[in-house]
C-alpha positions as CSV (number, residue, x, y, z in Angstrom):
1,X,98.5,-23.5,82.7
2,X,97.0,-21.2,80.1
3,X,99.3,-23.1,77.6
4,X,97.9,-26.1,78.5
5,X,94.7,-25.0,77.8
6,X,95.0,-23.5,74.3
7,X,96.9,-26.6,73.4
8,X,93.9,-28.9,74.5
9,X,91.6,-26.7,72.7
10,X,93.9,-27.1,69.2
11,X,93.9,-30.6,69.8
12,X,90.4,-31.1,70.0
13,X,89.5,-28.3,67.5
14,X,91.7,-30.3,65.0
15,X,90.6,-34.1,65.8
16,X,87.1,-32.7,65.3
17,X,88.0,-30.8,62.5
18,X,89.7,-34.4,60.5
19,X,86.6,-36.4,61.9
20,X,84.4,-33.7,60.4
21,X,86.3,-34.0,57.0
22,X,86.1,-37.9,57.1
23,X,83.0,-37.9,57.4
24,X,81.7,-35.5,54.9
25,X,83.8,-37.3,52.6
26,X,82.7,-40.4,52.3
27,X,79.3,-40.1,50.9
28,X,77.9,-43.2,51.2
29,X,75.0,-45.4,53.4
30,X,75.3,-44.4,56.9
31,X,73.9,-46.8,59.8
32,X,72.2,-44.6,62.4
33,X,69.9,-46.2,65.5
34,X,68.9,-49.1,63.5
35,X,68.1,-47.2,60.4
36,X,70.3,-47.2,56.7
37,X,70.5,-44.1,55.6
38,X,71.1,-42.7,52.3
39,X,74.1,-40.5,51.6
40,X,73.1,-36.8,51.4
41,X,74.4,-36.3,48.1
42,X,72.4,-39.6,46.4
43,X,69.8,-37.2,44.4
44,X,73.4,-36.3,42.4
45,X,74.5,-39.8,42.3
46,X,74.4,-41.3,39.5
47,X,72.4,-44.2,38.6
48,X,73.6,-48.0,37.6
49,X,71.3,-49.8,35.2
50,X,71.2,-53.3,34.7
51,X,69.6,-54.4,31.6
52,X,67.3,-57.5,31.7
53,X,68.7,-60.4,30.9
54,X,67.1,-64.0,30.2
55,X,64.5,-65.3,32.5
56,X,66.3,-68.7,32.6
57,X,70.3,-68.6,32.6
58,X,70.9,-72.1,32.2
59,X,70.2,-72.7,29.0
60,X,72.8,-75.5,27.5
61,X,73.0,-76.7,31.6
62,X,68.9,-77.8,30.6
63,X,69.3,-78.9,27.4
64,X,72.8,-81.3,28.4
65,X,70.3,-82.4,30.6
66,X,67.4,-83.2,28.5
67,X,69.6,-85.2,26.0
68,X,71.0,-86.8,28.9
69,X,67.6,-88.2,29.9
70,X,67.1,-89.2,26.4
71,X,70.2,-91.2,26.0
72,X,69.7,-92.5,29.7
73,X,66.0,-93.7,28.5
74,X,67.2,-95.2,25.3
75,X,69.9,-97.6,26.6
76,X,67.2,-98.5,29.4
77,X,64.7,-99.9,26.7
């Protein structure tokens, strides 16, 4: 019986022990009662910066356009 015992206790003590381990490892966004965490270690994380890029990213898509409209309004005339 006392066997028993102290092999329950090992068991649990390990599984909580792994758990434990995953989840200090992971370090990332956590979902908790309806609210997103943050990772605890995001003050060390390092930050991604995305450079502006054009305002309008369709440049040649507009102007294959416009001198579609032209051509479409000179053969109409």
């Amino acid at each position: 019986m006392i066997h028993r015992q102290v092999k329950s206790k090992s068991t649990w003590l390990l599984s909580f022990c792994v758990a434990g381990a995953a989840l200090g490892s992971t370090g990332c966004q956590v979902s908790m009662n309806g609210q997103t965490l943050p990772s605890p270690y995001y003050l060390q994380d390092d930050v991604q910066y995305f450079p502006a890029g054009p305002e309008f990213k369709l440049p040649r898509e507009a102007a294959a356009l416009r001198a579609a409209q032209a051509e479409d309004r000179a053969l109409n005339r």
